[in-house]
N, C-alpha and C positions, 0 to 999 in steps of 0.2 A: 637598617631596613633597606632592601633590595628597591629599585626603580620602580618593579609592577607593584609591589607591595605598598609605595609611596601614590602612584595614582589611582589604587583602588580605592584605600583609604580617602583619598580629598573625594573622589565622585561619591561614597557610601556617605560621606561627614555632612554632605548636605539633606541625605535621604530616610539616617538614620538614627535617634536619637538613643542612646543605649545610657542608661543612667551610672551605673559604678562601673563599667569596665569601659576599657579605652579602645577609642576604634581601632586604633593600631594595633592593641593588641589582637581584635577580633578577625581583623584584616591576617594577621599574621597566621592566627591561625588555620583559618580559611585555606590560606595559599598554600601550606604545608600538607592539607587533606590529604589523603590518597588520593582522589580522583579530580582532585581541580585543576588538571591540563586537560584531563579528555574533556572536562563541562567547560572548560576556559573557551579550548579548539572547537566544539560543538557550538557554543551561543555565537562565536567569531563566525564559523562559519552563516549560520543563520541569519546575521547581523547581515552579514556581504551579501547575500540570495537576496533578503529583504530588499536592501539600499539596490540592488542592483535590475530586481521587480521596479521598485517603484518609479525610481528616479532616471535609473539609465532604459528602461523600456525591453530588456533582457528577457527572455523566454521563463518562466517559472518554471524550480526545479523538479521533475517526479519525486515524492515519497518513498516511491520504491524504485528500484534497477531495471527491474523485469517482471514477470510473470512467478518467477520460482523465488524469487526475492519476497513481493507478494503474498504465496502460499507461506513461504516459511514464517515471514512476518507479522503476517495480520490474517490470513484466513486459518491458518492449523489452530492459533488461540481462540479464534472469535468462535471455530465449531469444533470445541473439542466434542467427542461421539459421548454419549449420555444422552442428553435431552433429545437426539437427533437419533434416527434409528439408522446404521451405519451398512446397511445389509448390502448396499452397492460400489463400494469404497475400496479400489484396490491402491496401495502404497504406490505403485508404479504408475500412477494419478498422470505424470508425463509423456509414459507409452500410448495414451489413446489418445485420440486425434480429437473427438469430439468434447474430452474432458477437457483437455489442456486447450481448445478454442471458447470453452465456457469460463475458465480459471482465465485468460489471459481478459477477454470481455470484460472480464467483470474489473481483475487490475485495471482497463483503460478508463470505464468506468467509475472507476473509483477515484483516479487520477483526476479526471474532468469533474468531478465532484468536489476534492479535495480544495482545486484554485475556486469554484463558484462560489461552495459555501464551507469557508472551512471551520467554523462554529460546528456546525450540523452536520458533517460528514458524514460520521459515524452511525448513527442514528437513520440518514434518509440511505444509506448504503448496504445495512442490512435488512430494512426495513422492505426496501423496494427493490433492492436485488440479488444480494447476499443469498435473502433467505430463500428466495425464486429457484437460484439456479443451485441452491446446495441441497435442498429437499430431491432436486432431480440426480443430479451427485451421489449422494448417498442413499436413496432409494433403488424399490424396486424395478423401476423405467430406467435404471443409470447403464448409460454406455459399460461400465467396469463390473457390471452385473456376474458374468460369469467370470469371475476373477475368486471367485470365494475359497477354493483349496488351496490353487496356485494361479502364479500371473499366466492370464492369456488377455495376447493382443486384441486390439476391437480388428472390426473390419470396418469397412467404410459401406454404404449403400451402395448397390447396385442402381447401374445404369444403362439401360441399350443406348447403342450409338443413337443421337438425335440424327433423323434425314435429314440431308443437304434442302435448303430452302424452307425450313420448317421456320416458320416468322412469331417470334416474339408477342405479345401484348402490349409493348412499349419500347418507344426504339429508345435508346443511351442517351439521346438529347432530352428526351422527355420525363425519362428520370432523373436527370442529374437536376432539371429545373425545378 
């Protein structure tokens, strides 16, 4: 019996009591899986983010990478189109400005969600803004509206030049406090 196989064994033997067959052997065979380095390297890393949150005062790590990490991840499964009528939804979801700053929102979102409550994530994330900003996505008000034959780009709003001296409602001090 190899080394990791000899200490898995001693940490399992106080945790698991298995009546006719021997931990060792259970252990053995465990280790041998297909997939018991990538779940070995996935809970190790886990293990280190954890110890490193807790103890060393380290930054908690994102769930996801990015934005597009995000959509592939956890938004394309969470709304696959059926229940949701998808009449606004063009695949190049990236090329318009207003979509991909609604999709990226809502990753930060969900992020800042993730370290507060991460029991409830899932739940208070689609609940209060998943499903917010996906009904507007995939509807008829959605930025990618005219995307239906083929992709066209959004445009942005128009805006005439604002006059020089035209004064705010609030100057930057008064909003930042």
């Amino acid at each position: 019996m190899d080394f990791l196989t000899q200490k898995v064994a001693e940490v399992l033997a106080d945790q698991v009591d298995v009546a006719d067959i021997e931990i060792e052997q259970a252990v053995e065979h465990l280790v041998e899986s297909e997939d018991f380095e990538d779940n070995l390297a996935r809970r190790a890393r886990e293990a280190v983010a954890q110890f490193a949150v807790a103890e060393l005062g380290a930054p908690a790590q994102l769930r996801f990478l990015d934005e597009f990490e995000f959509f592939d991840d956890y938004l394309s499964p969470a709304y696959q189109v059926g229940g949701f009528n998808a009449r606004g939804w063009c695949a190049h979801w990236w090329d318009h400005p207003s979509a991909r700053f609604r999709i990226r929102a809502m990753w930060t979102a969900y992020e800042s969600l993730a370290r507060r409550a991460p029991g409830t994530v899932d739940e208070e994330f689609l609940r209060f803004i998943g499903d917010h900003h996906m009904r507007v996505l995939l509807g008829d008000d959605s930025p990618m509206v005219g995307c239906q034959m083929s992709h066209k780009p959004s445009t942005p709003l128009e805006s005439a030049p604002i006059p020089a001296g035209t004064e705010t409602a609030e100057t930057h001090e008064e909003v930042a406090s």
